[in-house]
N, C-alpha and C positions, 0 to 999 in steps of 0.2 A: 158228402154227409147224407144220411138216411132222412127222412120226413118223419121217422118218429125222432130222430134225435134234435132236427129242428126245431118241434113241439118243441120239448122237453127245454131247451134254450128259450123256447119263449114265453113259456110257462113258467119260469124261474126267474124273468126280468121283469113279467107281469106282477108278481108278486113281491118281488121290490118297492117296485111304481107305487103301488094302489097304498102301499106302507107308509110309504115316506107322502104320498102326497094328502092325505088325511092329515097327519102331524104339521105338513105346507101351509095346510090352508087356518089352521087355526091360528097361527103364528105369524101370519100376513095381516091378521085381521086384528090379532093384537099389537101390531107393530105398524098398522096404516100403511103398508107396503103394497102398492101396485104391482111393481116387478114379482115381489113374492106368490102373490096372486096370479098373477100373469104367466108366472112359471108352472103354477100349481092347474093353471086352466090349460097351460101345454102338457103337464105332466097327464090328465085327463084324456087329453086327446090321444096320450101314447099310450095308456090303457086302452082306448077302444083302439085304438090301430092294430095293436096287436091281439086285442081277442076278435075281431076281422080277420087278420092273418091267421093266426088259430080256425077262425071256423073255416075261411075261404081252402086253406088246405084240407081239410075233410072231405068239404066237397068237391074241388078240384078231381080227390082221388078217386071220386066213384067212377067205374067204368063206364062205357058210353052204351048207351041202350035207348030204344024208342027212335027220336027222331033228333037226338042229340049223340052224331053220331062219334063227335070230338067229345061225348064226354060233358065234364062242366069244369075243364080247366080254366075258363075265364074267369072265372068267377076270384082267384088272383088276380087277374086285373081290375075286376068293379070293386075289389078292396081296396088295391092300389090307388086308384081312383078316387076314391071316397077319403082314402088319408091325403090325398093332396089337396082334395078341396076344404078340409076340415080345417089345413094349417092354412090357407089363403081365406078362410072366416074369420078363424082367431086374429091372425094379421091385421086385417080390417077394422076389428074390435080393436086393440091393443095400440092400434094407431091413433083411433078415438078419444080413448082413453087416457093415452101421457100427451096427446096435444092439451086436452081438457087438463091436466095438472101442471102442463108447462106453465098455462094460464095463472094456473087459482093451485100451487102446489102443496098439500094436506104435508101434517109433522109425520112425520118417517121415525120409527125408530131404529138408528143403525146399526145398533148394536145385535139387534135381535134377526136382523138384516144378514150380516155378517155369516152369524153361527149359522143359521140355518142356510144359508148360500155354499157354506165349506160344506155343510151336510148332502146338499145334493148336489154336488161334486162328485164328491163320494162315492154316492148310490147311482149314479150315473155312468161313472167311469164304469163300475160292476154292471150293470145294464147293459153299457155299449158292447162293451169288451165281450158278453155270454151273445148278442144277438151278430157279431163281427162274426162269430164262430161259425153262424147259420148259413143256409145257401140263400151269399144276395145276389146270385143270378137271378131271383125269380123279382120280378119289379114286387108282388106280395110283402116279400120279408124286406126287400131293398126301403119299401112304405113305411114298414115298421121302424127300421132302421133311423132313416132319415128322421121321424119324428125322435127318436132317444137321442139323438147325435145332436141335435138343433138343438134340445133341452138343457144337456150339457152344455151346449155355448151360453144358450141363457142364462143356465147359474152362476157361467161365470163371469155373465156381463152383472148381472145382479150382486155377487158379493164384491166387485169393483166399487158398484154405485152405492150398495153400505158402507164399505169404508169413510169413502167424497162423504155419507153424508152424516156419518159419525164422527171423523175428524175435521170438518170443516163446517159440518152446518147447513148445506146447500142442498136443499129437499129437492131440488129441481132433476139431481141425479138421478132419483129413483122414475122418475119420468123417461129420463133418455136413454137409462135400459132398459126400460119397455119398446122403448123405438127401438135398439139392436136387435130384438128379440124379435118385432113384428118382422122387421127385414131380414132375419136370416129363417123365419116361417114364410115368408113372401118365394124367397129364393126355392127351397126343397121344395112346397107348394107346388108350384108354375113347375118344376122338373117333372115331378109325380105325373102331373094332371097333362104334361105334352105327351109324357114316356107313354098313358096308359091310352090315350087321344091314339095314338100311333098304332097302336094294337087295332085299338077296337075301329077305325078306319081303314083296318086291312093293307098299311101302308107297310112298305119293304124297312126292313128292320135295319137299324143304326150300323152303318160299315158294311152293306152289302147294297152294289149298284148293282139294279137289273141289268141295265143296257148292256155294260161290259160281261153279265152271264149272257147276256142273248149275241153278242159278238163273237166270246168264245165257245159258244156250242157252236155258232154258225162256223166255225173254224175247223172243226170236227172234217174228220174224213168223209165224203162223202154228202154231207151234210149241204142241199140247196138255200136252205129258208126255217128262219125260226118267227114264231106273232105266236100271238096268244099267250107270251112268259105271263106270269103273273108270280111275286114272291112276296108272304103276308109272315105273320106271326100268329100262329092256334091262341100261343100263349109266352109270356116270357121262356126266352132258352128254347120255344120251340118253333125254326122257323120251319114255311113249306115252299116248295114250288110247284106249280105243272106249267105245260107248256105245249107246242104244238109243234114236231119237229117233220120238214118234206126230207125226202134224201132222192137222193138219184135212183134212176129204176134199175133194177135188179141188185140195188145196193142191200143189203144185211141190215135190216131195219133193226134186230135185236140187239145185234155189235152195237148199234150206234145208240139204243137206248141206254144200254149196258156204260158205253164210253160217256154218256153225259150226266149219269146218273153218279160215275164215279168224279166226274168233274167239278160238280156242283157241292158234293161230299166232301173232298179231298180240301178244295178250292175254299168252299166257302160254308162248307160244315152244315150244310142241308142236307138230315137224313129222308128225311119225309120227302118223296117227290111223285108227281100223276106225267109221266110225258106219253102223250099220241106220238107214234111215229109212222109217218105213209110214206109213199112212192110219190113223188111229185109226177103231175102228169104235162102232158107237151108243150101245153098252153102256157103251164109256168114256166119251163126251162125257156120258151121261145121270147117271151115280152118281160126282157128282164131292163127296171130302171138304173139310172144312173146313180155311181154310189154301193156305199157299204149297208142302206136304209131304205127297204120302200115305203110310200106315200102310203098309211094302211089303206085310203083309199082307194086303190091302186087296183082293175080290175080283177088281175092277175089273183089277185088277193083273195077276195070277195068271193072267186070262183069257188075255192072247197070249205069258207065257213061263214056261215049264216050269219054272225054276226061276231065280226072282227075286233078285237080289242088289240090297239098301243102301233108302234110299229114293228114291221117283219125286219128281220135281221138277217142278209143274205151272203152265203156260200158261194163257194163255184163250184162243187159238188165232186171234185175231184177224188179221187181216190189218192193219200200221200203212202208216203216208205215210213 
């Protein structure tokens, strides 16, 4: 799906939101409803997430110019980001909150509890369902998402605990779906804020082990020694590698960038790739460790780059059929 039609999707669930939870908030406060409230302060937060996602795709898309030369796609991530740490605040509060009424629990009214519980149901499912549609590969709209999807659970712990406390009386209810509500903002929270932790850390993305790409490039025909892999994420959906590949002398250094470049693609769906390919020189072929792994310390190593990152991953350099 296109970037302007995922606007359009989230500009139409924004405007949902911002509807219903104006109406939320007065009706919490006439009905002494926490969860109401609690729902209406989540629904808040799914408004700014999502005009986050709205702005952060904008500028995602400008192209890259000056000394940003990716651009400013991260900028879906520090949205991402910022909705997960929004829903682990709210959690914190919300926690505070129904412990202090489990205590000393305020009159509820459940009836009013109720209606307005079915009502963002409702308006929820509509929400979920328009922002489902969007691309949640990107952690961005995945931030959004997460917050619409938890609020809909709220509602529905919230028109439970109206029921409890319309047919039975026990105000305490509205307290302890405030606690579902903290814990299932705790849960998407903590996901958001490691998923976006992992980007912006440069760490190799979810389902892709480097070692086993620096294994089978070193597997590659020809192919002595691989060090220097490095595989990060620019941005959601987009991962990169480069690397630093020796081959045997008079071996086809292009062949062999060509064959790893389709490896990595094929294999593990990195289009973006930077690989150095050289001629290993005698020194390496001659002081070769024991094992599929050298020591990066290894002097062998040290010899063609100034400053070595992780370990080399070695060949036998053989030419196969």
């Amino acid at each position: 799906m296109s970037a302007g039609a995922d606007r359009r999707l989230l500009t139409a669930a924004l405007l949902l939101i911002i509807g219903f939870m104006a109406v939320e908030v007065v009706i919490g406060v006439i009905a002494g409803s926490l969860a109401l409230i609690s729902d209406a302060g989540h629904m808040l937060t799914d408004a700014i997430a999502i005009v986050l996602a709205l702005v952060a795709m904008r500028i995602a898309a400008r192209p890259p110019q000056g000394g940003f030369t990716y651009g400013l796609k991260r900028a879906e991530i520090i949205s991402a980001q910022l909705n997960g740490i929004t829903l682990l605040l709210l959690s914190a509060y919300f926690v505070y909150e129904a412990a202090r009424r489990l205590v000393t629990p305020p009159e509820v009214q459940g009836v009013y509890v109720v209606a307005t519980g079915l009502a963002g149901i409702a308006v929820n499912i509509t929400a979920t369902w328009l922002l489902a549609r969007a691309d949640r590969g990107s952690l961005n709209v995945e931030g959004a998402f997460q917050h619409i999807l938890n609020d809909l659970y709220a509602f529905i712990a919230t028109t439970v605990a109206g029921l409890v406390v319309w047919l039975t009386g026990w105000g305490r209810a509205d307290a302890v779906a405030a606690l579902v509500v903290a814990a299932l903002m705790l849960k998407a929270g903590w996901g958001l804020v490691r998923a976006s932790a992992r980007v912006f850390m440069e760490a190799a993305p979810d389902g892709i082990n480097p070692a086993e790409i620096g294994r089978r490039t070193a597997a590659l025909d020809t192919v002595v020694e691989v060090h220097d892999l490095h595989v990060w994420e620019v941005t959601s959906g987009y991962p990169a590698l480069s690397a630093h590949i020796l081959v045997a002398p008079g071996a086809d250094c292009h062949a062999v960038r060509l064959a790893a470049e389709r490896l990595v693609r094929e294999e593990y769906g990195i289009e973006h790739t930077t690989l150095q390919v050289d001629h290993a020189s005698p020194d390496v072929l001659s002081i070769r460790p024991h094992g599929r792994t050298a020591d990066r310390h290894a002097d062998h190593y040290t010899d063609h780059c100034a400053d070595p990152h992780g370990p080399a991953h070695l060949g036998d350099g053989i030419p196969r059929e």
